[in-house]
Jmol script that loads the backbone (N, CA, C; Angstrom):
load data "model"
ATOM      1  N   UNK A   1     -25.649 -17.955  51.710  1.00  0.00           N
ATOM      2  CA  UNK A   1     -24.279 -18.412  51.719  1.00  0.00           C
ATOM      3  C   UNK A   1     -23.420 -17.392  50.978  1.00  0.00           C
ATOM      4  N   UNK A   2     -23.150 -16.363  51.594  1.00  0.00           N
ATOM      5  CA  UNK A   2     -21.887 -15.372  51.148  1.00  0.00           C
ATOM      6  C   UNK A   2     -20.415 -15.982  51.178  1.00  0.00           C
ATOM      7  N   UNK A   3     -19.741 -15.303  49.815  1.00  0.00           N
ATOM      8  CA  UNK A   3     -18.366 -15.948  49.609  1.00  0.00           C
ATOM      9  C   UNK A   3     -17.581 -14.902  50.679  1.00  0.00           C
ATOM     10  N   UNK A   4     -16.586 -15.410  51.300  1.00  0.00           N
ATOM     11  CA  UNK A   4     -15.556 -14.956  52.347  1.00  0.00           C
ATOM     12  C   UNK A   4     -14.398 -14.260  51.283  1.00  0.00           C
ATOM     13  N   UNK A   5     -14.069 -15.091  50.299  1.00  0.00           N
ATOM     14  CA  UNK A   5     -12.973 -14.642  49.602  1.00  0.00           C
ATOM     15  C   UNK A   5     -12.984 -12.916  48.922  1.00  0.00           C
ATOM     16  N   UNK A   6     -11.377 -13.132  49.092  1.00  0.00           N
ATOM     17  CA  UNK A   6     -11.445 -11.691  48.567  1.00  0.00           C
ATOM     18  C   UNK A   6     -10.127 -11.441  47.337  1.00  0.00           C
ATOM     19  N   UNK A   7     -10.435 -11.336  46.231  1.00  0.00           N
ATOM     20  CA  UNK A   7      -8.887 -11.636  45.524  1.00  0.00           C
ATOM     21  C   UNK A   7      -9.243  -9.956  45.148  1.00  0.00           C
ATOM     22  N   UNK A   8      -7.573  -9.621  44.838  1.00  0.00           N
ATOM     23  CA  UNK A   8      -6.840  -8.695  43.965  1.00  0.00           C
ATOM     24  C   UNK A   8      -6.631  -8.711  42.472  1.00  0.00           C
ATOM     25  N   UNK A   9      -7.496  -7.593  41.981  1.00  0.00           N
ATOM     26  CA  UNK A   9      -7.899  -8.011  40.489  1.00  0.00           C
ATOM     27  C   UNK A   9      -7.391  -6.065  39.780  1.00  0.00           C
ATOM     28  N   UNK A  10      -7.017  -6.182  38.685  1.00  0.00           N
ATOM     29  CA  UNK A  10      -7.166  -4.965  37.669  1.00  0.00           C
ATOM     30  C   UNK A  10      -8.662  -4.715  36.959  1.00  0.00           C
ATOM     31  N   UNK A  11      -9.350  -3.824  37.059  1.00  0.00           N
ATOM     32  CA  UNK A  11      -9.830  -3.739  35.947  1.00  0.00           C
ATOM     33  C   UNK A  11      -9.094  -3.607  34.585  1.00  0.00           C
ATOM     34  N   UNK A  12     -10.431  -4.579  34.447  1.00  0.00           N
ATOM     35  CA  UNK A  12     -10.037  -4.695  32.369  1.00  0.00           C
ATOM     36  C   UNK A  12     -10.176  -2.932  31.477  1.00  0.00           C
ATOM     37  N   UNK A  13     -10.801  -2.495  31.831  1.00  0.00           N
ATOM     38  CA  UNK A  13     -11.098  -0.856  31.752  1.00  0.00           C
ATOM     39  C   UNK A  13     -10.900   0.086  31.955  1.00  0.00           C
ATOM     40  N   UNK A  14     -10.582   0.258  33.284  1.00  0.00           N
ATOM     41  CA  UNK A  14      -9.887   1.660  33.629  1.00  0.00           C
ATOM     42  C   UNK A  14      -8.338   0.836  33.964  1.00  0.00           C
ATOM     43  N   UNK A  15      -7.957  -0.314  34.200  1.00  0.00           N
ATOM     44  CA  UNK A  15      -6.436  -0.667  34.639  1.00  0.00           C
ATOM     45  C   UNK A  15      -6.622  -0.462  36.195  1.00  0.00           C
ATOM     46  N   UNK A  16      -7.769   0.005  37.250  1.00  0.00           N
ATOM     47  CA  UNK A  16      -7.027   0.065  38.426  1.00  0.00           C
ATOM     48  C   UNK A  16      -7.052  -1.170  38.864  1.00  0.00           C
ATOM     49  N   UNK A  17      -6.395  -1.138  40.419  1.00  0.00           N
ATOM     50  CA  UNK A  17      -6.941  -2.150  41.094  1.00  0.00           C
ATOM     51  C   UNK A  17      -7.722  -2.020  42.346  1.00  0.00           C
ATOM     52  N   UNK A  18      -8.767  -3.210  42.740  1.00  0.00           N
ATOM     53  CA  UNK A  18      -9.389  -3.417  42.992  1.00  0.00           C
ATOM     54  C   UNK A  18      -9.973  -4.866  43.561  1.00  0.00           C
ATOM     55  N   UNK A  19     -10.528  -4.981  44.739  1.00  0.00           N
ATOM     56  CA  UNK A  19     -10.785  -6.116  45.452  1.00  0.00           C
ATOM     57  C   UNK A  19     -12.245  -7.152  44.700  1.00  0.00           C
ATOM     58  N   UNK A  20     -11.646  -8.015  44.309  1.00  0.00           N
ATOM     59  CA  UNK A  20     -12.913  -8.819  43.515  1.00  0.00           C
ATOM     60  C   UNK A  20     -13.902  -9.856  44.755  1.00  0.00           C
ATOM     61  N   UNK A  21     -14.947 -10.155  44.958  1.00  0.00           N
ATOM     62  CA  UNK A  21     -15.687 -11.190  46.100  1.00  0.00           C
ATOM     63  C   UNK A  21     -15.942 -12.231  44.831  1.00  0.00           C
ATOM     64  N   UNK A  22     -15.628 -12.399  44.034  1.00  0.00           N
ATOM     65  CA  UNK A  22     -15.739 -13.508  43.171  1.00  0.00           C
ATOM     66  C   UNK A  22     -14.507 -13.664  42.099  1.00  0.00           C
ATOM     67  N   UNK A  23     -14.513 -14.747  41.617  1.00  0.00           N
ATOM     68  CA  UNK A  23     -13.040 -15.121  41.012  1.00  0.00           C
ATOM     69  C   UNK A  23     -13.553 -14.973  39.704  1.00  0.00           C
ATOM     70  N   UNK A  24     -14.291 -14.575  38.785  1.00  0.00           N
ATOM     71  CA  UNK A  24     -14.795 -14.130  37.745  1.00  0.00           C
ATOM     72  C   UNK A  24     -15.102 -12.485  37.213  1.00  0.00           C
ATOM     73  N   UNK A  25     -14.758 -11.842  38.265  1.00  0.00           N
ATOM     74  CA  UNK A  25     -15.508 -10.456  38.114  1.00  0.00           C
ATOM     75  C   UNK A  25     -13.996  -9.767  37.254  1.00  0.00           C
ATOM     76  N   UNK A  26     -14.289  -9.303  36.151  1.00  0.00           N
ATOM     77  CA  UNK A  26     -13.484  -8.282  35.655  1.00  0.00           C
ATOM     78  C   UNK A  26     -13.503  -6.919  35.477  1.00  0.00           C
ATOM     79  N   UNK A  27     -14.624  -6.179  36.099  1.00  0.00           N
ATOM     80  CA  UNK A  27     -14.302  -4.685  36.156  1.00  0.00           C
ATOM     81  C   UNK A  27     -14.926  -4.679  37.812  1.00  0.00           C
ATOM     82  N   UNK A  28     -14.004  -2.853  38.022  1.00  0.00           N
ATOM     83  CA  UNK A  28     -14.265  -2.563  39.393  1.00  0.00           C
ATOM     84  C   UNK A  28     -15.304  -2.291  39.395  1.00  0.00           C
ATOM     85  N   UNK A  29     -15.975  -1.591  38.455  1.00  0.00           N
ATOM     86  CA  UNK A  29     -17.351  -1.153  39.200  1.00  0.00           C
ATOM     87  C   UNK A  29     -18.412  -1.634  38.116  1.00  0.00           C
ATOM     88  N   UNK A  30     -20.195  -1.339  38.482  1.00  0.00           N
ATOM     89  CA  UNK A  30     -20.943  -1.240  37.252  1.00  0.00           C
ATOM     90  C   UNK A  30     -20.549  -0.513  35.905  1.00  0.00           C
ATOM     91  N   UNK A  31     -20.352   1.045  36.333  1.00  0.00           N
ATOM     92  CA  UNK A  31     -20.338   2.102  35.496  1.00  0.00           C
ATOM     93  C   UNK A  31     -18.542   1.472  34.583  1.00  0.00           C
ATOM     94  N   UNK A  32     -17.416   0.962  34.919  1.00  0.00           N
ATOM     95  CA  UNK A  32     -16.768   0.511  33.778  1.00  0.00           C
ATOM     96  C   UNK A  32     -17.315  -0.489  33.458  1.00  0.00           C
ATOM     97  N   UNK A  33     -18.194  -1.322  33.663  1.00  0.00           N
ATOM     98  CA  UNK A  33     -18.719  -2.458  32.861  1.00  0.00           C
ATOM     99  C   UNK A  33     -19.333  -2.270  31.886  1.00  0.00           C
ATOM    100  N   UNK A  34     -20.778  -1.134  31.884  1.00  0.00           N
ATOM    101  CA  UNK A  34     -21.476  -0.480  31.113  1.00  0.00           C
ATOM    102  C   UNK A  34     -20.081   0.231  30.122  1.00  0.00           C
ATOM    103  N   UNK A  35     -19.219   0.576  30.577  1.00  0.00           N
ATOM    104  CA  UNK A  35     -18.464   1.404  29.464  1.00  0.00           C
ATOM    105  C   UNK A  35     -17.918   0.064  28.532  1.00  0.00           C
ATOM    106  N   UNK A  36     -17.101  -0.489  29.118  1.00  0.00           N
ATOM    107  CA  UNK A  36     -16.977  -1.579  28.283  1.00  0.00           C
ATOM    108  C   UNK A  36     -17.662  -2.370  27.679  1.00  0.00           C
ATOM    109  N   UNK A  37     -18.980  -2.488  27.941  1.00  0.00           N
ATOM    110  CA  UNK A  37     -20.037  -3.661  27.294  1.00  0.00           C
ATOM    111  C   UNK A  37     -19.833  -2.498  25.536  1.00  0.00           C
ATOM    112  N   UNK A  38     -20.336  -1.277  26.158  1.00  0.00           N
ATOM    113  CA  UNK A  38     -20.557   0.202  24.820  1.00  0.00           C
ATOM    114  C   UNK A  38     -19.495  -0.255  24.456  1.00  0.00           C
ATOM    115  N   UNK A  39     -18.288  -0.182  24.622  1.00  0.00           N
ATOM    116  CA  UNK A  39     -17.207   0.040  23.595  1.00  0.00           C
ATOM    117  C   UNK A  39     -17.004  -1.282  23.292  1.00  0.00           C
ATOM    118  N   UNK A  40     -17.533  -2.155  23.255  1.00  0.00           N
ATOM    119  CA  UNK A  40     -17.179  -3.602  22.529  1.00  0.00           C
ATOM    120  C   UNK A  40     -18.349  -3.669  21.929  1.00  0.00           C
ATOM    121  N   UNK A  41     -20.068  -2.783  21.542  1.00  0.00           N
ATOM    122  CA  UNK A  41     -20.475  -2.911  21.333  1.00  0.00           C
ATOM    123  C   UNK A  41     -20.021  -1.872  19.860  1.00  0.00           C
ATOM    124  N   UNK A  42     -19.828  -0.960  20.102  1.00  0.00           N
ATOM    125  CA  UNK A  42     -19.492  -0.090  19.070  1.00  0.00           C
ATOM    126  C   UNK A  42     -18.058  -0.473  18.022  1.00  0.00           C
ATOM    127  N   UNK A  43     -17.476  -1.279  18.650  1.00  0.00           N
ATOM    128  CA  UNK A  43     -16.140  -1.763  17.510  1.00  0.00           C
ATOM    129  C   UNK A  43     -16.553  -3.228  16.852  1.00  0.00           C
ATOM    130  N   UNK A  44     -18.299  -3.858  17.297  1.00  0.00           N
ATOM    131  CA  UNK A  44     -18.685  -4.710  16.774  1.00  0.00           C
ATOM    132  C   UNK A  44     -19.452  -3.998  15.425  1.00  0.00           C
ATOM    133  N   UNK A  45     -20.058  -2.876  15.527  1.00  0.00           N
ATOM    134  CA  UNK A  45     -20.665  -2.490  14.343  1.00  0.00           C
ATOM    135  C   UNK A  45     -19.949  -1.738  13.406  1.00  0.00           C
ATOM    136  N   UNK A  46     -18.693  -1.520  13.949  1.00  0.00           N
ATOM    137  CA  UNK A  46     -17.683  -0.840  13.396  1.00  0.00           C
ATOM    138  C   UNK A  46     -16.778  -1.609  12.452  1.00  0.00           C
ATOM    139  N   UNK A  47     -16.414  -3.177  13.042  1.00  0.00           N
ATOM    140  CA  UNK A  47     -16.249  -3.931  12.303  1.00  0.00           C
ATOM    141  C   UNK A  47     -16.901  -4.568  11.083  1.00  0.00           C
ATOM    142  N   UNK A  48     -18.494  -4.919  11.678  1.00  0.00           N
ATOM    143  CA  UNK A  48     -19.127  -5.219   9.964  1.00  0.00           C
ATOM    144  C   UNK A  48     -19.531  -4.437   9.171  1.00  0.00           C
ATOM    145  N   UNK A  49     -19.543  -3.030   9.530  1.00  0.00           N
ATOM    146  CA  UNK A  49     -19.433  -1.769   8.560  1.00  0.00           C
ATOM    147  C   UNK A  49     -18.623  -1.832   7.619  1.00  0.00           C
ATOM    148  N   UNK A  50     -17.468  -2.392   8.452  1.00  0.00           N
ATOM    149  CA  UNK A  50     -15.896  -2.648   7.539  1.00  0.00           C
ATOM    150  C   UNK A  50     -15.984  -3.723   6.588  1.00  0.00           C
ATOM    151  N   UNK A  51     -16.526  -4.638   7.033  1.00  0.00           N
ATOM    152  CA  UNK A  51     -16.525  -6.211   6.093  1.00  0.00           C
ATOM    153  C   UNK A  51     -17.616  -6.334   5.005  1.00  0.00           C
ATOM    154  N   UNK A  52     -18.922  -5.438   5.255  1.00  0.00           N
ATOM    155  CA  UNK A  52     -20.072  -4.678   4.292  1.00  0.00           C
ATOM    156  C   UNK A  52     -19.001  -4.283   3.587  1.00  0.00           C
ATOM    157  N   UNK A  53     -18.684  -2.829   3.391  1.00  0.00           N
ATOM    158  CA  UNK A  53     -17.747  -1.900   2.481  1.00  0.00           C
ATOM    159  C   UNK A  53     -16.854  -2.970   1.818  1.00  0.00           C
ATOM    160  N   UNK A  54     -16.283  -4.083   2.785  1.00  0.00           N
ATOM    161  CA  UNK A  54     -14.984  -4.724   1.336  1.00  0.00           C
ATOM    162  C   UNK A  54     -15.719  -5.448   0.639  1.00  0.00           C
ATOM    163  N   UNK A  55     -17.371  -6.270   1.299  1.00  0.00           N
ATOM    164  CA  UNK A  55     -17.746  -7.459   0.088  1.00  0.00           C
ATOM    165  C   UNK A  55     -18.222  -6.295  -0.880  1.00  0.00           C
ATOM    166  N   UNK A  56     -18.795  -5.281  -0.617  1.00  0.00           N
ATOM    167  CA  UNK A  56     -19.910  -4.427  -2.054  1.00  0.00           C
ATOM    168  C   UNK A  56     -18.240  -4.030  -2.965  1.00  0.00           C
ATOM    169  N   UNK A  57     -17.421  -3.179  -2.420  1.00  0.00           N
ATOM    170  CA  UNK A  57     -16.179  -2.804  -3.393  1.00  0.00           C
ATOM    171  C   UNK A  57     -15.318  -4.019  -4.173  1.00  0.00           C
ATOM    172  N   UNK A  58     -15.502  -5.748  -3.471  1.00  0.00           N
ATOM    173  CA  UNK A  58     -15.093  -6.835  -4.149  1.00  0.00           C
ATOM    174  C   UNK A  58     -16.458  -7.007  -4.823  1.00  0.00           C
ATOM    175  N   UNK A  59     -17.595  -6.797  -5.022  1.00  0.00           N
ATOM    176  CA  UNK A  59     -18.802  -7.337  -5.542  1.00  0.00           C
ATOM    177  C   UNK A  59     -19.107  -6.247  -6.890  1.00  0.00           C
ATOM    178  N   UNK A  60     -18.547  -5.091  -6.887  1.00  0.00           N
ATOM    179  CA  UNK A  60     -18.216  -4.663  -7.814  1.00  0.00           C
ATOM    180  C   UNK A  60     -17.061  -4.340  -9.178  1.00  0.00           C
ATOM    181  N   UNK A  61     -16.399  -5.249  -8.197  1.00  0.00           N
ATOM    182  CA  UNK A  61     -14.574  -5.358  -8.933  1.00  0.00           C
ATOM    183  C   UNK A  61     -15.172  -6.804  -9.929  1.00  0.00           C
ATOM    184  N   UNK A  62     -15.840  -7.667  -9.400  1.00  0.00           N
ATOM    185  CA  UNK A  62     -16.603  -8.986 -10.173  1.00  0.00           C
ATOM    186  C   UNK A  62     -17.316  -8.704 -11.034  1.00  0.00           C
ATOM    187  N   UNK A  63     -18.150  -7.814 -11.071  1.00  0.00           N
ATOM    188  CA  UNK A  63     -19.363  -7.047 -11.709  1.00  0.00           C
ATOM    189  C   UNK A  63     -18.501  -6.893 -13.133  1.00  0.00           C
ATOM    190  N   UNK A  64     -17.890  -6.103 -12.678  1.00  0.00           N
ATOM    191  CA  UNK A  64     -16.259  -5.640 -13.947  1.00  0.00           C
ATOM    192  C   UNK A  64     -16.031  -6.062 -14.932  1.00  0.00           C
ATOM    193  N   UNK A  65     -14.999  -6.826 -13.780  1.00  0.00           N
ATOM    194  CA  UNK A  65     -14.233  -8.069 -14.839  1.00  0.00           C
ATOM    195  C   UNK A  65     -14.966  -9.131 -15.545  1.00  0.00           C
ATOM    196  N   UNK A  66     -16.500  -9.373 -15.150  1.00  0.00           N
ATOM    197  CA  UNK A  66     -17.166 -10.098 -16.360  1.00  0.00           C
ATOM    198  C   UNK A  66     -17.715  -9.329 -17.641  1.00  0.00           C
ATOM    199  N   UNK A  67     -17.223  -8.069 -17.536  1.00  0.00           N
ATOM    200  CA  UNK A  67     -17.638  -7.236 -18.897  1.00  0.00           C
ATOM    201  C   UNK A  67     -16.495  -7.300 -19.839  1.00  0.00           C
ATOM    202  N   UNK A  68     -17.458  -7.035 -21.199  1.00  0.00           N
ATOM    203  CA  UNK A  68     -16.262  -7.037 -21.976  1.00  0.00           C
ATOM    204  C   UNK A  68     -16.013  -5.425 -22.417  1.00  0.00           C
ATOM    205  N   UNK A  69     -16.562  -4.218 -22.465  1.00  0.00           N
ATOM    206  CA  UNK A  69     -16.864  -3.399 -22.633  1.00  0.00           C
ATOM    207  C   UNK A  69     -16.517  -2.650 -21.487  1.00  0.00           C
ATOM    208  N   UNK A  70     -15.712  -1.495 -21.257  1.00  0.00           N
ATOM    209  CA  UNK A  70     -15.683  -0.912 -19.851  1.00  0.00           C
ATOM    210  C   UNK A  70     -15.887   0.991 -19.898  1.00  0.00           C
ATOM    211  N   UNK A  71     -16.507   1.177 -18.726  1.00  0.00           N
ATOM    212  CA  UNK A  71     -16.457   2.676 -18.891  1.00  0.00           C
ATOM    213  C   UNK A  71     -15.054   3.083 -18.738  1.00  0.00           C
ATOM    214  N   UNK A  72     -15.030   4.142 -18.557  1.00  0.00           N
ATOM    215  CA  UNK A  72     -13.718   4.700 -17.985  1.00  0.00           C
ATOM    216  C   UNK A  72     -13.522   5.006 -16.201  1.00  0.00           C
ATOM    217  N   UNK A  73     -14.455   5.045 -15.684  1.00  0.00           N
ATOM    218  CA  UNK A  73     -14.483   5.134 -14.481  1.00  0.00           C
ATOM    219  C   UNK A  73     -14.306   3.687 -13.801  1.00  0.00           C
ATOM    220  N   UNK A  74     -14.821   2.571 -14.664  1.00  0.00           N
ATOM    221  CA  UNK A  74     -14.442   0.864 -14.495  1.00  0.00           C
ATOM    222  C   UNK A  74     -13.172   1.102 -14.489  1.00  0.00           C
ATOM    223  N   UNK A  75     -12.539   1.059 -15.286  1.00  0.00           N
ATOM    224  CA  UNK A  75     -11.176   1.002 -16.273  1.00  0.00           C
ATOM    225  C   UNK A  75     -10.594   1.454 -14.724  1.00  0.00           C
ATOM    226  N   UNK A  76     -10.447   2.845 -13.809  1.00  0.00           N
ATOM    227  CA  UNK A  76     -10.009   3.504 -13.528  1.00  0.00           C
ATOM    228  C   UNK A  76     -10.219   2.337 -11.884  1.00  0.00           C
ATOM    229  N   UNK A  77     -11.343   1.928 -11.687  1.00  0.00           N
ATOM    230  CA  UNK A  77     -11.708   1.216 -10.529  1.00  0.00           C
ATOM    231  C   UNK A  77     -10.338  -0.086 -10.576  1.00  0.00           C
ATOM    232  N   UNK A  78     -10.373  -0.552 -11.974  1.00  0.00           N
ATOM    233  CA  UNK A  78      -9.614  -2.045 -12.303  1.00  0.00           C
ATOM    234  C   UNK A  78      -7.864  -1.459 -12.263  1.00  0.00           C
ATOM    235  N   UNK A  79      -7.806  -0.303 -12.357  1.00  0.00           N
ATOM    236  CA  UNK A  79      -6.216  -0.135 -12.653  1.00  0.00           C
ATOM    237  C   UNK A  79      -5.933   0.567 -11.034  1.00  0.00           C
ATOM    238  N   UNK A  80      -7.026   0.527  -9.918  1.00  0.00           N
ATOM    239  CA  UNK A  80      -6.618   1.393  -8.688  1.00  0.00           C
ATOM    240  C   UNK A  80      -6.429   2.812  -9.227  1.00  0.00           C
ATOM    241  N   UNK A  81      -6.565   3.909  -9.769  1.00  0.00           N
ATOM    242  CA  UNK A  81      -6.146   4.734 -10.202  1.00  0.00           C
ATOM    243  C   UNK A  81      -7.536   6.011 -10.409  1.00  0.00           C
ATOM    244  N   UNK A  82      -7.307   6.876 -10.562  1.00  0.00           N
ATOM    245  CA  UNK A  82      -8.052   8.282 -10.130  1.00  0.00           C
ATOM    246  C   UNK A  82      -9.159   7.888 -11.995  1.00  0.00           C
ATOM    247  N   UNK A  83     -10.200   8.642 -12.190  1.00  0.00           N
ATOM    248  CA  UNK A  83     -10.609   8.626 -13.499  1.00  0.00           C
ATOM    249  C   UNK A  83      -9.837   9.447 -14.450  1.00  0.00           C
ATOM    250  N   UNK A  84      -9.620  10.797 -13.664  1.00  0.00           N
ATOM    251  CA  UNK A  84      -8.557  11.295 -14.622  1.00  0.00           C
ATOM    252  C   UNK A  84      -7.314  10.658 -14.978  1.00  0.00           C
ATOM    253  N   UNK A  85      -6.822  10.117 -14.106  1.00  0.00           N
ATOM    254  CA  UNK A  85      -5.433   8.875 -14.489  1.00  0.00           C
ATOM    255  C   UNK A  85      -5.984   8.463 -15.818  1.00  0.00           C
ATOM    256  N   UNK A  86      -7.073   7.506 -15.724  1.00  0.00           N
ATOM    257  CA  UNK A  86      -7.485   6.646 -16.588  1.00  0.00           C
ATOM    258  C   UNK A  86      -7.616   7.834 -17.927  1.00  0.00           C
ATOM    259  N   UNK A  87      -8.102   8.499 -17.856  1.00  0.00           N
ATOM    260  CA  UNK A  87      -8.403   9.439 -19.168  1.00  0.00           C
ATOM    261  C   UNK A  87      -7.011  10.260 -19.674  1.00  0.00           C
ATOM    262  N   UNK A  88      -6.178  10.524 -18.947  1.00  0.00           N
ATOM    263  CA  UNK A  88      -4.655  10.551 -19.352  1.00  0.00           C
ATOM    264  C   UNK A  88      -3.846   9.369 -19.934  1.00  0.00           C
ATOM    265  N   UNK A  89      -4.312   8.201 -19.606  1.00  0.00           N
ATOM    266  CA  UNK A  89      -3.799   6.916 -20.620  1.00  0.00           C
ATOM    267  C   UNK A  89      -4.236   6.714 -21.797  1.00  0.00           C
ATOM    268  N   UNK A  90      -5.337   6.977 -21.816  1.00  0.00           N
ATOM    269  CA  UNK A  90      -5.970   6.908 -22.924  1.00  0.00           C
ATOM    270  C   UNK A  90      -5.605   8.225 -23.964  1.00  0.00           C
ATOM    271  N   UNK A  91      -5.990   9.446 -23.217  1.00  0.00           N
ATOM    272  CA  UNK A  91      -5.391  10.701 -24.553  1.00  0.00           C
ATOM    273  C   UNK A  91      -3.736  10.301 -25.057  1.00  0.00           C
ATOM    274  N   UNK A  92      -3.117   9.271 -24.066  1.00  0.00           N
ATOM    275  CA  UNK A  92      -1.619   9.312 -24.605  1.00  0.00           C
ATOM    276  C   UNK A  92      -1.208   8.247 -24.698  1.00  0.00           C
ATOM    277  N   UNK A  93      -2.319   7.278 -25.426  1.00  0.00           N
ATOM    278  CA  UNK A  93      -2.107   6.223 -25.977  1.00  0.00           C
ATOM    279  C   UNK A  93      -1.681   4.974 -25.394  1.00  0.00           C
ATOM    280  N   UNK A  94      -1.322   5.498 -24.098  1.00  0.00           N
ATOM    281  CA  UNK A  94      -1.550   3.679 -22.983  1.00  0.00           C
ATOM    282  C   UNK A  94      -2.484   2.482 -23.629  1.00  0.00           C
ATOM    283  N   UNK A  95      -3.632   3.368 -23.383  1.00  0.00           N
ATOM    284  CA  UNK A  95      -4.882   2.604 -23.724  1.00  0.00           C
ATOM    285  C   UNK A  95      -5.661   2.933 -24.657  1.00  0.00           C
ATOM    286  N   UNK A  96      -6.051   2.333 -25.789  1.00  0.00           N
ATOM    287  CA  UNK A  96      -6.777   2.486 -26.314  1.00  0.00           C
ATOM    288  C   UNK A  96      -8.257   2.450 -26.512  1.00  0.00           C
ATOM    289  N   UNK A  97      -9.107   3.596 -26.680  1.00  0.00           N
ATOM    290  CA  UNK A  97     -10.572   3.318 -26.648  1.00  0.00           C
ATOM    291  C   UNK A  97     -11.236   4.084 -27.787  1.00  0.00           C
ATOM    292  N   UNK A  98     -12.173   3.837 -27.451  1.00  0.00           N
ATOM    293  CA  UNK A  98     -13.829   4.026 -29.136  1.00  0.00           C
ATOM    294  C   UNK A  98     -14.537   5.397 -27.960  1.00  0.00           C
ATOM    295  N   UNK A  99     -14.416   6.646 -28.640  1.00  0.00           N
ATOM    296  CA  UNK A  99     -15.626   6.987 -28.154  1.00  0.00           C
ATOM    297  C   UNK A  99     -17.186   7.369 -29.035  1.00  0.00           C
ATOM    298  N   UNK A 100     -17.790   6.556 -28.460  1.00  0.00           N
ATOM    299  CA  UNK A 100     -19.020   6.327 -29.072  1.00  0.00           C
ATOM    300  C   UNK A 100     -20.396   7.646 -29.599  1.00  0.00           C
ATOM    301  N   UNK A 101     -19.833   9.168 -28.432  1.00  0.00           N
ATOM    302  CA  UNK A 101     -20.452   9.798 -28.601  1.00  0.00           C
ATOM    303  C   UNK A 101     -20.107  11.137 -27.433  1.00  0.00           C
ATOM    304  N   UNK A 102     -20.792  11.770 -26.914  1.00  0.00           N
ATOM    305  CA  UNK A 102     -20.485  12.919 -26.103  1.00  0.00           C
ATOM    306  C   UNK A 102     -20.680  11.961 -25.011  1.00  0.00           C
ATOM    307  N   UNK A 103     -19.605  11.659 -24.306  1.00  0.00           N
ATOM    308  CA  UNK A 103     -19.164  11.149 -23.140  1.00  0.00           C
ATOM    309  C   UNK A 103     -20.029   9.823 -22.790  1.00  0.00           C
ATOM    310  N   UNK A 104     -19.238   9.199 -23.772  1.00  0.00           N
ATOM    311  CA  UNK A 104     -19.845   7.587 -24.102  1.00  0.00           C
ATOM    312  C   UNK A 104     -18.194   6.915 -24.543  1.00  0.00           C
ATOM    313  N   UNK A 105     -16.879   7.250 -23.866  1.00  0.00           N
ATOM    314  CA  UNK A 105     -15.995   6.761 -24.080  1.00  0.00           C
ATOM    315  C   UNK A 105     -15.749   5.113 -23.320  1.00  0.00           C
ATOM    316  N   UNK A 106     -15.570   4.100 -24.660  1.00  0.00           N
ATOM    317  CA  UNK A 106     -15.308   2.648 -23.640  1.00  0.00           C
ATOM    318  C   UNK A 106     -13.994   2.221 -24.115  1.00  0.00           C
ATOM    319  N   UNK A 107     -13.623   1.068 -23.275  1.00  0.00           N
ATOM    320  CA  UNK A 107     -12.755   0.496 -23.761  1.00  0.00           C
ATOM    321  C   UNK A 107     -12.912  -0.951 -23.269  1.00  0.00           C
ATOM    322  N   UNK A 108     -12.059  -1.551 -24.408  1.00  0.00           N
ATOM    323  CA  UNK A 108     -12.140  -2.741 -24.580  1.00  0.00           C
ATOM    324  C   UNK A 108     -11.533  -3.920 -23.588  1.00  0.00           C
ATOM    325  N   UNK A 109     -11.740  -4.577 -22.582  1.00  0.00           N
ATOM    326  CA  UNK A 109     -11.319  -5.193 -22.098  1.00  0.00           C
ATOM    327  C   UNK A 109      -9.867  -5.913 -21.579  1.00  0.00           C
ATOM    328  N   UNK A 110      -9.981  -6.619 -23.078  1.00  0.00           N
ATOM    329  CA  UNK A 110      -8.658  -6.915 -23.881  1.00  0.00           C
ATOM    330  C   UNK A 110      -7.559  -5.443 -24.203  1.00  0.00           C
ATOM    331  N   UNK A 111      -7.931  -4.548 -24.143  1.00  0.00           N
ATOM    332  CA  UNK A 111      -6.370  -3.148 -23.798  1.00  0.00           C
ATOM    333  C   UNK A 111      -5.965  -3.531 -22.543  1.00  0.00           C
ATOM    334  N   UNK A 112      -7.094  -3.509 -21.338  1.00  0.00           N
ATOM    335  CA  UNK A 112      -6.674  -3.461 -20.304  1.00  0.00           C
ATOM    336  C   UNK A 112      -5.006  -4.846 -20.018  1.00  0.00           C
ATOM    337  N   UNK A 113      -6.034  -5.578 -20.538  1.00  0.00           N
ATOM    338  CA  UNK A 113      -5.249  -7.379 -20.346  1.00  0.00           C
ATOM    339  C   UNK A 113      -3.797  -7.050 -20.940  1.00  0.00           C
ATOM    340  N   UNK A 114      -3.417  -6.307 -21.831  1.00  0.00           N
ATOM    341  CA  UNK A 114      -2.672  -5.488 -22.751  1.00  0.00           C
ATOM    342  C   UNK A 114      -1.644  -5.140 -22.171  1.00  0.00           C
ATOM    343  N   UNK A 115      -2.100  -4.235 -21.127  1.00  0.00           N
ATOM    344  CA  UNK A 115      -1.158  -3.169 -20.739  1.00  0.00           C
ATOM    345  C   UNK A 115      -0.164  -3.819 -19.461  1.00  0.00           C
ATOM    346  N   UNK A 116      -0.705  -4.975 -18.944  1.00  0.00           N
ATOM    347  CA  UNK A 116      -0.425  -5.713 -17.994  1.00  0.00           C
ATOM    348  C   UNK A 116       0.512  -7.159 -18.572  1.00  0.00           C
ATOM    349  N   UNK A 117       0.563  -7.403 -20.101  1.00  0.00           N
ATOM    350  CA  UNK A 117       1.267  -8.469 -20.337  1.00  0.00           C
ATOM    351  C   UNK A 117       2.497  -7.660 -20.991  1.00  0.00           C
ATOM    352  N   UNK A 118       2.665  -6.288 -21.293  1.00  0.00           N
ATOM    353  CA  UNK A 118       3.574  -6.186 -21.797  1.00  0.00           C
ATOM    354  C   UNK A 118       4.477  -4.883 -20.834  1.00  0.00           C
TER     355      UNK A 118
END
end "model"
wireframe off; spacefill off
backbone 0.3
color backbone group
């Protein structure tokens, strides 16, 4: 039992047009189907690549802010800002920190909370 019908359809893919024998078919041929299946397959892994990268960079912004103690490269993560930023606030008194030893500089939490209430 072959269908008689014949509708006028675009591909979803290349945009031409093209005669469909079924009222479901959205590309003209195999070869744009295969292209399109790939490219909806590739902006699917492209997407949770994307949503990986924001939970680990939010899973480390948490990590953070439950310290009370911060490096300077933290400090620099929590203020959006370059490490050298962060180490220019500090030589000029933005922020205040302890350094503990040859590049063992921290700071205290509470500066940060500081610099943001006033």
């Amino acid at each position: 039992m072959s269908s008689k019908i014949e509708v006028k359809r675009v591909c979803e893919y290349c945009k031409k047009e093209f005669t469909a024998k079924t009222t479901v078919t959205k590309y003209c041929s195999h070869k744009c189907n295969q292209r399109a299946y790939k490219e909806r397959m590739r902006t699917k892994k492209i997407n949770s690549s994307i949503i990986k990268t924001i939970q680990v960079k939010n899973q480390n912004i948490e990590q953070i802010k439950g310290k009370e103690f911060l490096k300077v490269s933290e400090v620099a993560q929590l203020l959006n800002c370059s490490v050298r930023s962060a180490y220019n606030y500090i030589d000029s008194g933005i922020i205040s920190s302890v350094n503990l030893g040859h590049r063992m500089t921290r700071v205290k939490r509470s500066e940060i909370d500081k610099l943001f209430d006033t």
